[in-house]
C-alpha positions in Angstrom: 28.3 -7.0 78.6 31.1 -4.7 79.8 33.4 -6.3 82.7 33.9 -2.9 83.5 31.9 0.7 83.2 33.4 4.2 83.5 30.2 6.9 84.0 31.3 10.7 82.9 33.2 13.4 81.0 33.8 12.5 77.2 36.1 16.0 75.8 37.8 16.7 72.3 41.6 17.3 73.6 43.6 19.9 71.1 47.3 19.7 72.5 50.1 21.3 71.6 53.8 21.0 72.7 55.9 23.8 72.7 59.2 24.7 74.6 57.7 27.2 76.8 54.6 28.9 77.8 53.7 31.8 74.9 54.1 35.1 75.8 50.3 37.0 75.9 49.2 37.9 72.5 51.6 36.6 70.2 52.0 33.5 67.5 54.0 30.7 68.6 54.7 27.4 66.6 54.3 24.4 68.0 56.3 21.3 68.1 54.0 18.6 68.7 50.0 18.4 68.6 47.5 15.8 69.9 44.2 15.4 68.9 41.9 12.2 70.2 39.1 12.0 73.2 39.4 13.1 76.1 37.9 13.5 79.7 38.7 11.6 83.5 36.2 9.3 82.7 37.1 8.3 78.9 40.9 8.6 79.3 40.5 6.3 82.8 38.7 3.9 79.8 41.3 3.3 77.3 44.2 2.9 79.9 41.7 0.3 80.7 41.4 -1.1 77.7 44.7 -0.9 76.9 46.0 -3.0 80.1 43.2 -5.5 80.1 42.6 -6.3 76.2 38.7 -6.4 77.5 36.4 -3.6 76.3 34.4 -1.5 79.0 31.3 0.8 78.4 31.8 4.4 78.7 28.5 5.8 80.1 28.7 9.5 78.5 27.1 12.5 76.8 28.5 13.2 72.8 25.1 13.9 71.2 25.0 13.8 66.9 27.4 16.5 66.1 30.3 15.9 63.8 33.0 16.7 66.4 31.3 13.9 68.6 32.5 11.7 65.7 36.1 12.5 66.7 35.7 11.0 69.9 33.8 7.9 68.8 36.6 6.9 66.2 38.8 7.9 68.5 37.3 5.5 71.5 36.3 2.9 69.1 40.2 2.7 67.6 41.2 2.1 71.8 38.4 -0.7 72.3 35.8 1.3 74.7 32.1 1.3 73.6 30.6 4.7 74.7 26.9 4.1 75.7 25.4 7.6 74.9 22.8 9.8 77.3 22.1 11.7 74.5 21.8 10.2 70.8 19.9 13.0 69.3 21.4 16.1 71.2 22.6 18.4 69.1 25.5 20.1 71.3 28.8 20.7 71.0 31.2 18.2 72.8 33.4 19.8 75.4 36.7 20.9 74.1 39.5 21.2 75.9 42.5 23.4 74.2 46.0 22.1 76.4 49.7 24.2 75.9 52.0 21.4 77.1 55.5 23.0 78.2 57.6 20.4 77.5 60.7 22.1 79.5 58.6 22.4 82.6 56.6 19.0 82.0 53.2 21.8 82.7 50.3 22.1 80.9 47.6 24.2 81.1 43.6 23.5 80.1 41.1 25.7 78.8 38.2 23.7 78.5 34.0 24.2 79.3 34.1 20.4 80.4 30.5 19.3 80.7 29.0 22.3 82.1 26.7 23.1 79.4 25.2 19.3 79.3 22.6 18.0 82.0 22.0 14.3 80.7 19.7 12.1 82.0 18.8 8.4 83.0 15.5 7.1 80.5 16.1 3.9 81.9 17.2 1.9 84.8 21.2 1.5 84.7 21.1 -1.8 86.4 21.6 -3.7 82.6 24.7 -1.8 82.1 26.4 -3.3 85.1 24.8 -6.7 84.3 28.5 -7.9 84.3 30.5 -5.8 85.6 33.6 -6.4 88.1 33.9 -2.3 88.8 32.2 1.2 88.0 34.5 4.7 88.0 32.7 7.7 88.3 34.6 11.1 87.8 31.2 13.0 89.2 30.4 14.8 85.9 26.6 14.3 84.8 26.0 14.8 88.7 22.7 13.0 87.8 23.9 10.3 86.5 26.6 9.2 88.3 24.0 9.2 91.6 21.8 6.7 89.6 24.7 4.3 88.6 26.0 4.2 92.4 22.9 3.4 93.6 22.7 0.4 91.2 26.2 -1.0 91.5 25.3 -0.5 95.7 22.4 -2.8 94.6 24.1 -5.6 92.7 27.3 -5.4 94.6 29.6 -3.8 92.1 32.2 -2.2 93.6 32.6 2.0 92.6 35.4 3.6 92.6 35.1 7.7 92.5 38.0 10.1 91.2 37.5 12.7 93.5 39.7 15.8 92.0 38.5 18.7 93.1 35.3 19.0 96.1 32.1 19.2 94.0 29.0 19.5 96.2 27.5 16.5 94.4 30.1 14.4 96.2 28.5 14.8 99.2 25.4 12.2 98.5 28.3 10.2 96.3 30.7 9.3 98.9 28.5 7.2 101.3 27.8 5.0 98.2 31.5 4.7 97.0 34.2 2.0 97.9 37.4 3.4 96.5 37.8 7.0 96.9 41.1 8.2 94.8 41.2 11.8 95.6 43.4 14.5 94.6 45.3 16.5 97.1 42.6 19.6 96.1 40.2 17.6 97.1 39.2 19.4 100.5 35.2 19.0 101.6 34.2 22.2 103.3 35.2 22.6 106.9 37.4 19.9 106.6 41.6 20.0 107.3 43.3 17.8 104.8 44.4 16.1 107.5 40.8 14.8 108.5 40.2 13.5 105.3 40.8 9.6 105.9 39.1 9.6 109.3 35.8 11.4 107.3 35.6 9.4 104.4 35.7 6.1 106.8 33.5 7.2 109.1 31.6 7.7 105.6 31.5 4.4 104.9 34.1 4.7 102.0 36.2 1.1 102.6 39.4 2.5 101.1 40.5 5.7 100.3 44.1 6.9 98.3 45.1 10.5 97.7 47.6 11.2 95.1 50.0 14.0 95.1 51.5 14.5 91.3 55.2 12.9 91.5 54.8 12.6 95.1 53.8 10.0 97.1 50.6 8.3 97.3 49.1 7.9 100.9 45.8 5.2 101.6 43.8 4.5 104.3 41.3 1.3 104.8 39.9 0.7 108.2 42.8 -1.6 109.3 45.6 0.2 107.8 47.2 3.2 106.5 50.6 3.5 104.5 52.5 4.9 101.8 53.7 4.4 98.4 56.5 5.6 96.6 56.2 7.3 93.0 59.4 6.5 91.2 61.0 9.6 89.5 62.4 9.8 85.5 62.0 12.3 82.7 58.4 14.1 81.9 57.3 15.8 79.1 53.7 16.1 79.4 51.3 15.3 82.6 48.1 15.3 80.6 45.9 12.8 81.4 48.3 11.1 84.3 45.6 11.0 87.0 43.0 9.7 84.8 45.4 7.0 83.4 46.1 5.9 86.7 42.6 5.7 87.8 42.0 3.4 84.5 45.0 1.1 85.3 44.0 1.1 89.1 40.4 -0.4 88.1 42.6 -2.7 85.9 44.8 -3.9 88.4 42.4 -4.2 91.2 39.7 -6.5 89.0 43.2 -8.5 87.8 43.3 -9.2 91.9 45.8 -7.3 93.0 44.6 -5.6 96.7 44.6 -2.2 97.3 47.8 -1.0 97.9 49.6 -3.2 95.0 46.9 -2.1 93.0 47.8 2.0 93.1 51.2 0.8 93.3 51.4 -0.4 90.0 48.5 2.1 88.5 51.0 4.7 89.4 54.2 2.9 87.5 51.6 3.4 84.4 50.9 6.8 84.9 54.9 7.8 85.9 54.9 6.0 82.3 52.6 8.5 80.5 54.5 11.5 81.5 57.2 10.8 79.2 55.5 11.5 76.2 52.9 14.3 74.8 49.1 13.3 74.8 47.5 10.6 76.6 47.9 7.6 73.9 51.9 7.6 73.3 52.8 5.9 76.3 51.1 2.7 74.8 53.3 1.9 72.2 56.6 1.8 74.7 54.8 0.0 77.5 56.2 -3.1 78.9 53.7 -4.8 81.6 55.9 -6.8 84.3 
């Protein structure tokens, strides 16, 4: 069984590079193009993958049509086994068109992400974590993700959550999460940024992180609170970063690292993947210390 199990959004990412953002209504050619799978929850997968040489179970929703195929080459080509909540559905993945400007190091998505799909649980999830050191959820499949907390609460596998943006499913997620890496979006209602550690422990979330893009990363456990460092150097695209650095965090932190080490070093990674267009580059130049 999987050592390690990532629970949402499976996407078709279209990217192209170009120099600059295209003026409205107008052809522009582009320099560079990525096509492979996409999503928080399967990108977070094969950085996993990638780092640990083990091969974790992507708990998502791709369904029988021929675009699906894409991503299942695609995931199958980076090691992660995608354990599908809907075999026979006949939908169209989620497809996310990107414009990567390469002299700003932007991009911008267009995407329908998983809106359109409710999956559901036929069977207890509990098997699926049989051996499992760690569970990610990115809070797509609202359903599902609830049903896969509960059973890693059960049987004591830690879940990490990649909070991005405030979803109002989060609100019956967080008291059954561990590691909360949030986004600096990430604002529950009523709530000041500057409450957000003090909520999320009195939550019963053990440790929390909140990442800023190329600025710092602050944490918070119960015992201590600090800051870590995000080291500058060229970018050329940010697709993907966040994601990447939740995979490598869940990487790092089941290798043994603790908590802060752990985002420490899941940042270098994702610093790394800015450097190069798409979210699969990266790997061929990577060194590990």
């Amino acid at each position: 069984m999987a050592t390690a199990v990532f629970a949402g959004l499976a996407t078709l990412d279209i990217a192209y590079a170009v120099d600059r953002y295209p003026a409205e209504d107008s052809k522009t050619r582009a320099r560079d193009q990525f096509l492979g799978a996409g999503g928080p929850a399967a990108n977070a997968a094969v950085a996993y993958a990638f780092l640990s040489g083990r091969a974790p179970t992507l708990v998502t929703a791709l369904g029988k049509h021929p675009l699906a195929q894409l991503i299942r080459h695609d995931l199958d080509e980076f090691g992660v086994a995608p354990s599908d909540l809907t075999p026979d559905g006949t939908h169209r993945p989620p497809i996310s068109s990107i414009v990567v400007a390469t002299e700003a190091a932007t991009r911008t998505i267009v995407s329908r992400d998983g809106s359109g799909i409710s999956p559901t649980l036929d069977a207890d999830p509990s098997p699926t974590l049989a051996d499992a050191e760690i569970l990610l959820l990115d809070g797509h499949y609202p359903a599902v993700a609830l049903e896969f907390a509960r059973a890693a609460r059960r049987s004591g596998v830690p879940v990490v959550l990649d909070a991005g943006r405030w979803r109002d499913e989060h609100a019956a997620l967080l008291p059954l999460t561990d590691i909360a890496i949030c986004s600096a979006s990430f604002a529950p209602p009523g709530l000041a940024p500057e409450g957000l550690f003090d909520h999320l422990l009195e939550l019963g979330v053990g440790q929390v992180a909140v990442t800023r893009g190329g600025e710092s990363i602050r944490y918070a456990t119960p015992a201590d609170r600090g800051e870590i460092a995000i080291a500058r150097g060229p970018m050329v695209d940010t697709l993907g970063a966040g994601d990447i650095l939740h995979g490598a965090f869940c990487h790092f932190r089941t290798a043994g690292s603790d908590f802060p080490e752990a985002l420490r070093r899941a940042a270098e990674v994702a610093s790394a993947s800015c450097r190069y267009l798409g979210t699969r580059e990266w790997m061929r130049h990577y060194r590990s210390e």
